[in-house]
N, CA, C and O atoms as a GROMACS GRO file, in nm:
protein
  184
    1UNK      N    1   0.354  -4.841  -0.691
    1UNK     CA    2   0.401  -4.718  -0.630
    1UNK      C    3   0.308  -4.602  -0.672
    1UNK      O    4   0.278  -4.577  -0.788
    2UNK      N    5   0.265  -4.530  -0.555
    2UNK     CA    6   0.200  -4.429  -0.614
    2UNK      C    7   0.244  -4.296  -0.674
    2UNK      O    8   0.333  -4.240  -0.610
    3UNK      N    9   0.198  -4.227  -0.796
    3UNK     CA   10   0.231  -4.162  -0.822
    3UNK      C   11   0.213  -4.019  -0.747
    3UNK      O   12   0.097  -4.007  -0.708
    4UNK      N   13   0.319  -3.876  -0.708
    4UNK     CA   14   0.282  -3.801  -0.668
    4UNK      C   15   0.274  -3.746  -0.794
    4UNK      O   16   0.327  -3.782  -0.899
    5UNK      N   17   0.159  -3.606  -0.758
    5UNK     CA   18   0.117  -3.492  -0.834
    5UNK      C   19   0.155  -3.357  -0.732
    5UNK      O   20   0.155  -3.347  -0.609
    6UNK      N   21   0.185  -3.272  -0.827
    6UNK     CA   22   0.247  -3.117  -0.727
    6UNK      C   23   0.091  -3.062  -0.735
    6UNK      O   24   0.014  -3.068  -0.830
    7UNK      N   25   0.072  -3.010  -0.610
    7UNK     CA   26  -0.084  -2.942  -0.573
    7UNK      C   27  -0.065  -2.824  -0.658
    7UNK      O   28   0.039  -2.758  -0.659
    8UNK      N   29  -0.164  -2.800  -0.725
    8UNK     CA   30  -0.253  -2.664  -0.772
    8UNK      C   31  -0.324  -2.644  -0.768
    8UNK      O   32  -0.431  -2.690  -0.806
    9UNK      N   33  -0.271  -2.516  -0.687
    9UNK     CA   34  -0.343  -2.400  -0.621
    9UNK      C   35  -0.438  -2.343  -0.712
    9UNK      O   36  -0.397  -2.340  -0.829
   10UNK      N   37  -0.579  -2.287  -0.688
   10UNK     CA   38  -0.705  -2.244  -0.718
   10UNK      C   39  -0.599  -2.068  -0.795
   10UNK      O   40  -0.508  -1.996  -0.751
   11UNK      N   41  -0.677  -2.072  -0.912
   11UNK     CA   42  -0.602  -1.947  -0.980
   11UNK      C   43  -0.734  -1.816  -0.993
   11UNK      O   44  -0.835  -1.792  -1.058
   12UNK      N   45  -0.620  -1.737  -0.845
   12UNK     CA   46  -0.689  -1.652  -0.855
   12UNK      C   47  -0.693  -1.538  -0.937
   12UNK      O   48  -0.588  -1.519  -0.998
   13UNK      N   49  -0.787  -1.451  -0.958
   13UNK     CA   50  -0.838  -1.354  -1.051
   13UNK      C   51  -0.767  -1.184  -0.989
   13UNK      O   52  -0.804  -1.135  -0.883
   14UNK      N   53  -0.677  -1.128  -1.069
   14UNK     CA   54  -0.594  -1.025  -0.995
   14UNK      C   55  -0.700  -0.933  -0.981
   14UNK      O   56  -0.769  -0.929  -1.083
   15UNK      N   57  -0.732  -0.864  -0.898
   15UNK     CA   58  -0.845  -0.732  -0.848
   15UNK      C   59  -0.768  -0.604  -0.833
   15UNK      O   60  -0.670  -0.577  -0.765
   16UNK      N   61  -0.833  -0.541  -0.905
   16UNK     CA   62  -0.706  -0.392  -0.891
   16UNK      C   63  -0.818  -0.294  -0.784
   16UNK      O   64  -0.792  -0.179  -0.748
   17UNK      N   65  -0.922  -0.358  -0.752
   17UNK     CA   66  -1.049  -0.308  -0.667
   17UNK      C   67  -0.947  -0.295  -0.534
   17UNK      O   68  -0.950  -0.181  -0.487
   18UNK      N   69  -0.852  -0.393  -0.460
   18UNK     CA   70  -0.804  -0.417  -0.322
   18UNK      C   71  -0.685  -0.339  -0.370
   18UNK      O   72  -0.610  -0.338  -0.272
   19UNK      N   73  -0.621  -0.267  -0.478
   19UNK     CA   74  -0.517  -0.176  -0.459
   19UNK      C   75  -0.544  -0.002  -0.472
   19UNK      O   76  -0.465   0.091  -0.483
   20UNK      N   77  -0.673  -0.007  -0.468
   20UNK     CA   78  -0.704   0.154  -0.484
   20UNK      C   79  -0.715   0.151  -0.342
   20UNK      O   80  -0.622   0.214  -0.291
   21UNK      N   81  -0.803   0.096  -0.248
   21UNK     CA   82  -0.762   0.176  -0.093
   21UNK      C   83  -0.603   0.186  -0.070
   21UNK      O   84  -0.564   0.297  -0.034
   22UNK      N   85  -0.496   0.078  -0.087
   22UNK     CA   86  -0.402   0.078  -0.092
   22UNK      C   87  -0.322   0.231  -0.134
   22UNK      O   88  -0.261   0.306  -0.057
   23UNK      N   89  -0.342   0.244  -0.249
   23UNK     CA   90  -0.264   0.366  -0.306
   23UNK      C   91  -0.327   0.510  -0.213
   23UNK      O   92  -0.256   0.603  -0.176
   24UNK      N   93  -0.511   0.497  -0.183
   24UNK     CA   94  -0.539   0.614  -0.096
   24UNK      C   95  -0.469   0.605   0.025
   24UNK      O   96  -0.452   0.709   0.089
   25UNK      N   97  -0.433   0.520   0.059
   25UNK     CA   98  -0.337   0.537   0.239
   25UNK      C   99  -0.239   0.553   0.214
   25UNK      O  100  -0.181   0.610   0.306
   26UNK      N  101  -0.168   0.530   0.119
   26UNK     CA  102  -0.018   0.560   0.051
   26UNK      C  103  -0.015   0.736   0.061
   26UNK      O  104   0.027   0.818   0.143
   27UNK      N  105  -0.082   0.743  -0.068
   27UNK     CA  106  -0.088   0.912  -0.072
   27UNK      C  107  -0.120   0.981   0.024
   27UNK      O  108  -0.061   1.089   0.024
   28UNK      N  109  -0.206   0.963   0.129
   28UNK     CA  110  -0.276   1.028   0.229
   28UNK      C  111  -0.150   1.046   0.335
   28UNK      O  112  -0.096   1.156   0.338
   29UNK      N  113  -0.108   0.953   0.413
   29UNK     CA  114   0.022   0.954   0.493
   29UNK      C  115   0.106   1.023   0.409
   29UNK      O  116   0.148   1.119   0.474
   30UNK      N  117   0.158   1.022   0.286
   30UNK     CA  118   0.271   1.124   0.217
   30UNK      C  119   0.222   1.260   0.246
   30UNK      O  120   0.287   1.334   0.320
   31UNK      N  121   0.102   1.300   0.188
   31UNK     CA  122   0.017   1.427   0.268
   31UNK      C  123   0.061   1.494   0.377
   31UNK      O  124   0.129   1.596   0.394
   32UNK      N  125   0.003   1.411   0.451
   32UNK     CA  126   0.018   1.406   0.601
   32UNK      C  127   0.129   1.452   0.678
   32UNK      O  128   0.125   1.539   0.764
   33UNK      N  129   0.214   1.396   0.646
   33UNK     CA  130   0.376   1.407   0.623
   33UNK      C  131   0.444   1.492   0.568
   33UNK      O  132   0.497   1.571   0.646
   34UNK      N  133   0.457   1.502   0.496
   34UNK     CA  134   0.423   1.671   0.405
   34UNK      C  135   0.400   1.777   0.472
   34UNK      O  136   0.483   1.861   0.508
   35UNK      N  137   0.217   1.774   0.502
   35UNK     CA  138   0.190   1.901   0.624
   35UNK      C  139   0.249   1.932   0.744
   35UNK      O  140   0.256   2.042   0.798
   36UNK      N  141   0.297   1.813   0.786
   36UNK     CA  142   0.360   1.817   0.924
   36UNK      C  143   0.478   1.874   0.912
   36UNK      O  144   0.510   1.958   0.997
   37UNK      N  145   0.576   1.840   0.796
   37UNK     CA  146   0.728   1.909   0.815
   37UNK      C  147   0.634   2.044   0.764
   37UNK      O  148   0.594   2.113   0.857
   38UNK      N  149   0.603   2.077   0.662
   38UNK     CA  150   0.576   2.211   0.679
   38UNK      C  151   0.538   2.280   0.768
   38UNK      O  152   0.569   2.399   0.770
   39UNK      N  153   0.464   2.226   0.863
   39UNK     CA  154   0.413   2.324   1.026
   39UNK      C  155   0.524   2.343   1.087
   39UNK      O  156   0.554   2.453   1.132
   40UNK      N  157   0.605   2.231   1.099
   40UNK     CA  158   0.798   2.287   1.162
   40UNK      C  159   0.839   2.333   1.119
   40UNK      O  160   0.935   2.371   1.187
   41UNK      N  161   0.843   2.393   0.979
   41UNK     CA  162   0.995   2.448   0.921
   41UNK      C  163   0.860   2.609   0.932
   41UNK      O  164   0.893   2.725   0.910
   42UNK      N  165   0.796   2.587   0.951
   42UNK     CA  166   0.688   2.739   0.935
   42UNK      C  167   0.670   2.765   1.066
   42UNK      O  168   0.616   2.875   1.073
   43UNK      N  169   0.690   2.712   1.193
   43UNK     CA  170   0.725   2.744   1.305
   43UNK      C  171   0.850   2.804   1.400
   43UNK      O  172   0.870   2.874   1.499
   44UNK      N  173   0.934   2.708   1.275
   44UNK     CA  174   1.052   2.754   1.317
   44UNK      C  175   1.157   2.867   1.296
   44UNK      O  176   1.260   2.897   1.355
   45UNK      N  177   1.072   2.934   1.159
   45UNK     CA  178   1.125   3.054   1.094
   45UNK      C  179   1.061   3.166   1.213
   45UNK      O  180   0.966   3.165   1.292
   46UNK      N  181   1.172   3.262   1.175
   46UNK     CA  182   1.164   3.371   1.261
   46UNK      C  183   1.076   3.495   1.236
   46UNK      O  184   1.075   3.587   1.318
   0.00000   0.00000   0.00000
């Protein structure tokens, strides 16, 4: 009978290089978002 073995997977190396664009599109849209309610509530005052 053959024996099974559970596959393992190739161990990858964590990169904090692929979470800094991450965090710049994060912050940038909060920005963004940000400026925008401020142009309404600064439009909308009398």
């Amino acid at each position: 009978m053959a024996k099974i073995k559970p596959v393992k997977g190739k161990k990858k190396k964590e990169s904090r290089k692929s979470a800094i664009p991450c965090f710049v599109l994060i912050i940038s849209g909060m920005a963004l978002l940000s400026l925008l309610f401020y142009a309404i509530l600064r439009s909308a005052a009398p």
